[in-house]
N, C-alpha and C positions, 0 to 999 in steps of 0.2 A: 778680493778674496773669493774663493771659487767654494759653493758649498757643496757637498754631495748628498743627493737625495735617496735614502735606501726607502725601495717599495717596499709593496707583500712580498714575502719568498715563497708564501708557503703553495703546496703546488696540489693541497686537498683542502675542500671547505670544512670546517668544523661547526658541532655542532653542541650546545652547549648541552651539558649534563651534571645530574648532580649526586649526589649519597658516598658513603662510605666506599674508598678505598684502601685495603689492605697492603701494603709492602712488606719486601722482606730483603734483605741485602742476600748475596751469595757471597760463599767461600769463609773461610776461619773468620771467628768473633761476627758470622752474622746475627742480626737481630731482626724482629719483625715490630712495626709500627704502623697507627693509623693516619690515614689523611681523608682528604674529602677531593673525589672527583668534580675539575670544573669546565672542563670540552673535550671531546673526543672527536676523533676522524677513522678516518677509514686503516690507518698505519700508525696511529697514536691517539695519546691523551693528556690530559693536564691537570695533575696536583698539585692539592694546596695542604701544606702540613708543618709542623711544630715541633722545636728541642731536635732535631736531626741532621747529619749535615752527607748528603751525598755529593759524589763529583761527578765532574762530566766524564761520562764513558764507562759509567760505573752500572753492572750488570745486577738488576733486579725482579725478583718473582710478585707477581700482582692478583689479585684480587678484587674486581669490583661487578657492580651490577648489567653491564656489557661485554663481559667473558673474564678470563685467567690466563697465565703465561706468564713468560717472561719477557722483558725490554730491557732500554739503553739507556742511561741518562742522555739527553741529548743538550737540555740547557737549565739554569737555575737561574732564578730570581728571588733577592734577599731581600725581606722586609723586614719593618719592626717585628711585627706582632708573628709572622709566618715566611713561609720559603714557598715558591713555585717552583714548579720543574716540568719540564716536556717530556715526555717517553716516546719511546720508539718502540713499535712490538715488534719484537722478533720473533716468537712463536705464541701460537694459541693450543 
């Protein structure tokens, strides 16, 4: 049986960060919600947040203590207690 070994992909260091970040969905029925900032890089970040469910590719405006703008959902992770998510900025 052959297993395949997935490395890092990722192709910026991150760096961990923390406090309040604000979201906000775009387009009809959006809503604005809190999360809590837990790494950033130099082209993203990573939230941790509760009760929300975004998808991947889904375009939202941010808020936290390392600028504003908008990103991209890039990935989710579903836990019990919380959701993670990668962002991608697309603008500041």
């Amino acid at each position: 049986m052959k297993t395949t070994n997935i490395g890092e992909q990722r192709r910026e260091d991150r760096q961990p960060a923390e406090g309040e970040v604000q979201l906000s969905t775009e387009g009809p029925g959006s809503f604005v919600f809190q999360g809590r900032l837990i790494d950033s890089s130099k082209s993203g970040f990573r939230a941790s947040y509760q009760g929300v469910s975004l998808a991947t590719g889904q375009r939202v405006r941010f808020r936290h203590s390392l600028g504003e703008g908008r990103a991209l959902v890039m990935w989710n992770r579903i836990l019990k207690q919380h959701t993670e998510s990668g962002f991608l900025i697309l603008d500041k």
